[in-house]
C-alpha positions as CSV (number, residue, x, y, z in Angstrom):
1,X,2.5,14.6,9.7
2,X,-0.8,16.6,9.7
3,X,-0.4,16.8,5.7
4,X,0.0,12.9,5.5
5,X,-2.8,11.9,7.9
6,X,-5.1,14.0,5.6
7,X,-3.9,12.7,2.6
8,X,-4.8,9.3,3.8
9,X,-8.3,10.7,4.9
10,X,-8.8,12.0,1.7
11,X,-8.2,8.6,0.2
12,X,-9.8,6.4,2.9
13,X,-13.2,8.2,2.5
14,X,-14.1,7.0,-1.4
15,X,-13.5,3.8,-0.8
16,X,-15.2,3.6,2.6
17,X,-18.3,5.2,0.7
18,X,-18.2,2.5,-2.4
19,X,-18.0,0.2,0.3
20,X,-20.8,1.4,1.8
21,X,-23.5,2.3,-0.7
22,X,-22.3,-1.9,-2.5
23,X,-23.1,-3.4,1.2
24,X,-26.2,-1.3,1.2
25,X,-27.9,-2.6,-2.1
26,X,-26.0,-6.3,-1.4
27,X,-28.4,-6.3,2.3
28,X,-31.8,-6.8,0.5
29,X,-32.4,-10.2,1.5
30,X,-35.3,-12.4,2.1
31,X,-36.0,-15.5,3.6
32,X,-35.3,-18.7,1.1
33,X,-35.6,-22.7,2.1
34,X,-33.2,-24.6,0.8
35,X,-34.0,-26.3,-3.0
36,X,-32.0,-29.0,-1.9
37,X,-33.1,-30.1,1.6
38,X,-36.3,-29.7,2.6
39,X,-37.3,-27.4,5.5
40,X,-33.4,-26.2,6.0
41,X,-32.5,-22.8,5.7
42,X,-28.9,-21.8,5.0
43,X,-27.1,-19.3,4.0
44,X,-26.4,-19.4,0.2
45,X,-23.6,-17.5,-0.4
46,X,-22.1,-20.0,1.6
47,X,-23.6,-23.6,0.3
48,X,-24.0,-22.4,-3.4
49,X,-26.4,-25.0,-4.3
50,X,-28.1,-22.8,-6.8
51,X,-26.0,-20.8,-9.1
52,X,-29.2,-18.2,-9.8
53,X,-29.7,-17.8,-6.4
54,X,-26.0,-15.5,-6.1
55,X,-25.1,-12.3,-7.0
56,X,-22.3,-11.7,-9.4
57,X,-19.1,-10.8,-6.7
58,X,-18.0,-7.4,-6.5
59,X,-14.4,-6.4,-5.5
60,X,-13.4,-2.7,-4.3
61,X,-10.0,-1.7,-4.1
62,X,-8.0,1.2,-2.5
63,X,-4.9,-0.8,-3.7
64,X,-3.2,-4.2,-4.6
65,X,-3.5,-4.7,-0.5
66,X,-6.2,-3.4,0.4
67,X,-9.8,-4.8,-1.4
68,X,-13.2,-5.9,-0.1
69,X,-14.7,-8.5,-1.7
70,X,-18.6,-8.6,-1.3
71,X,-20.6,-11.7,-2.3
72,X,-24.3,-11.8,-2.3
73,X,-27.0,-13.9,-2.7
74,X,-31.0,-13.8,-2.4
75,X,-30.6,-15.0,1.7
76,X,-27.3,-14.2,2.6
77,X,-24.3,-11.4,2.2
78,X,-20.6,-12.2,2.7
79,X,-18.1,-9.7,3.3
80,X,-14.1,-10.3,2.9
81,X,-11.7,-8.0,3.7
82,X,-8.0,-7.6,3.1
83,X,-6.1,-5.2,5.1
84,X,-3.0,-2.8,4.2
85,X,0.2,-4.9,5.8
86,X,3.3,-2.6,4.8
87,X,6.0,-4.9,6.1
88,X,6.6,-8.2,8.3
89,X,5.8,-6.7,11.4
90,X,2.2,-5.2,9.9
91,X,1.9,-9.0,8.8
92,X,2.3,-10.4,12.1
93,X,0.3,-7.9,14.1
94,X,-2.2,-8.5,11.2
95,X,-2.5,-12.4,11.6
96,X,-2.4,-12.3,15.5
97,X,-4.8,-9.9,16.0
98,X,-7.1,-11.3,13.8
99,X,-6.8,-14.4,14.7
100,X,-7.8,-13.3,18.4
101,X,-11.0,-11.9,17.2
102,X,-12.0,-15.0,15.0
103,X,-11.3,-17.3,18.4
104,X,-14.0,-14.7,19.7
105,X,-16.6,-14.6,16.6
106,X,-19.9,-15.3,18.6
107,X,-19.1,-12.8,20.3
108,X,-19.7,-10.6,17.0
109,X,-22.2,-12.3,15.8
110,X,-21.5,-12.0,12.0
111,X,-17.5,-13.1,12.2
112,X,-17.0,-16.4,10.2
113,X,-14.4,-18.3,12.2
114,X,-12.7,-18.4,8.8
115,X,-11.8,-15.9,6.4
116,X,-12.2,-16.6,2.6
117,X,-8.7,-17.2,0.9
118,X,-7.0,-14.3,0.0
119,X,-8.2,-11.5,2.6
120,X,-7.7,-11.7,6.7
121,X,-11.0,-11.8,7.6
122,X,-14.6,-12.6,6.9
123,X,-18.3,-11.9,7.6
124,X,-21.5,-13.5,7.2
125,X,-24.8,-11.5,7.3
126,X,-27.7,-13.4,6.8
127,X,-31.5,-12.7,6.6
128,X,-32.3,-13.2,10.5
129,X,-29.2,-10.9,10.9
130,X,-31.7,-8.2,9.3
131,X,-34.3,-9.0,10.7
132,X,-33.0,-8.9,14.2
133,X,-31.0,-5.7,13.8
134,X,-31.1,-2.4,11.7
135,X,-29.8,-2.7,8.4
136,X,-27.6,0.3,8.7
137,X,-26.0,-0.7,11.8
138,X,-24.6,-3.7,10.8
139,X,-23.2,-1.4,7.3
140,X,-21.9,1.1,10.2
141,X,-20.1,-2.1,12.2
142,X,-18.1,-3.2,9.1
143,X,-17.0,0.2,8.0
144,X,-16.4,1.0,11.6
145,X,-14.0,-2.1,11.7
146,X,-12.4,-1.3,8.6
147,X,-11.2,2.2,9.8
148,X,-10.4,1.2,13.4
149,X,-8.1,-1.7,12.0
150,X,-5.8,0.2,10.5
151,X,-5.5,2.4,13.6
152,X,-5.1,-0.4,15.8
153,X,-2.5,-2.3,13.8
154,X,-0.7,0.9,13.5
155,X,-0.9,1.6,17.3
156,X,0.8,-1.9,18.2
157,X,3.0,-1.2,15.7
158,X,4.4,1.6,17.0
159,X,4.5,0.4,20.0
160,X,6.0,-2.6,19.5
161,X,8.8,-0.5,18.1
162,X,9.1,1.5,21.0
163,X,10.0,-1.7,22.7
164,X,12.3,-3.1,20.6
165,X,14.2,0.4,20.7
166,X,14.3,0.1,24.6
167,X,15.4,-3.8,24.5
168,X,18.1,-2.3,22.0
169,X,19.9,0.3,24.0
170,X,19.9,-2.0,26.9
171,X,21.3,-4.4,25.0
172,X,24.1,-1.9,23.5
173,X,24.6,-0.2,27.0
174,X,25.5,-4.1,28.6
175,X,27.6,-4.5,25.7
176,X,28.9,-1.4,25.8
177,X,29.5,-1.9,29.5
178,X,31.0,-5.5,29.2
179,X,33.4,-4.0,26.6
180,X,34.7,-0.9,28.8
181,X,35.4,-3.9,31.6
182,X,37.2,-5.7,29.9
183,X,39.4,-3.1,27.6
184,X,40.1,-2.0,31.1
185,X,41.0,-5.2,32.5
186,X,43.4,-5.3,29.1
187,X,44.7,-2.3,29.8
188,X,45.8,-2.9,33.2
189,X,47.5,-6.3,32.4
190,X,49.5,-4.5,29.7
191,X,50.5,-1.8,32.4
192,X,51.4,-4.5,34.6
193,X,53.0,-6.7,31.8
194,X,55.1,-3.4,31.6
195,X,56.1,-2.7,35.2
196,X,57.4,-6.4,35.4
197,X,60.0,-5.2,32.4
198,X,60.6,-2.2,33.7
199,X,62.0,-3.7,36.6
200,X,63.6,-6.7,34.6
């Protein structure tokens, strides 16, 4: 198990790092008015008003499940990520639990309430973001999330299955239990079925 856990280190740590160094050069962003509505400010990664205003999109992927998709623009940065969901219950533990943290995204501060299509979940860093906080904390935040997800959705995972193996052998123990009764209750109406002919 040691072995595989490493092997998945090994392989987690490249990609963490590309993601890393992209969000790093993506976060130089300045303050910019809107060229469309005077004295507005908003994000243009998000409104794209002005095509020279963006950054061409860069994807990074560990695999076909697993990509971040990082779109910038002269004001604002957007970050999309898709996490590793191996099966239906890595789906569903997937979807819930990030669907509990979107209900919660002021709480986070840069969590869209919506992720962009194709990935589970979305953020929005904008240029008051850097100026209120350090730019290498909020880099440190999403590559924090992105190795603590898989953990987590791993963890209820396996717990989940832990569950469903106890519901399981209760179930097959009542079964098991129900069955005994009543191939015993057969057995002693065919025992009794045979006194009554012994007797005949």
């Amino acid at each position: 198990r040691s072995g595989l856990m490493g092997t998945k280190g090994t392989t987690l740590r490249p990609y963490l790092n590309a993601v890393r160094a992209t969000l790093q050069a993506a976060l130089c962003l300045e303050n910019f008015s809107s060229q469309v509505v005077e004295r507005h400010n908003k994000p243009e990664v998000e409104v794209r008003s002005s095509k020279e205003l963006l950054l061409q999109p860069v994807v990074i992927s560990r695999n076909d499940k697993e990509k971040v998709l990082i779109e910038g623009s002269i004001n604002s940065v957007r970050v999309s990520i898709a996490v590793k969901q191996a099966d239906e219950i890595e789906k569903i533990l997937c979807h819930k639990f990030m669907r509990f943290m979107m209900m919660r995204a002021e709480n986070f501060f840069i969590l869209r309430r919506k992720p962009v299509e194709g990935y589970d979940i979305s953020f929005l860093i904008t240029n008051f973001h850097t100026e209120q906080m350090y730019k290498h904390k909020l880099v440190d935040f999403v590559i924090h999330f992105m190795e603590e997800i898989d953990k987590e959705i791993s963890e209820m995972k396996l717990s989940v299955n832990a569950r469903a193996r106890i519901v399981a052998e209760e179930f097959l123990k009542n079964v098991s239990t129900k069955f005994i009764t009543l191939w015993m209750a057969g057995k002693k109406h065919f025992l009794f079925e045979l006194r009554i002919k012994l007797y005949e």
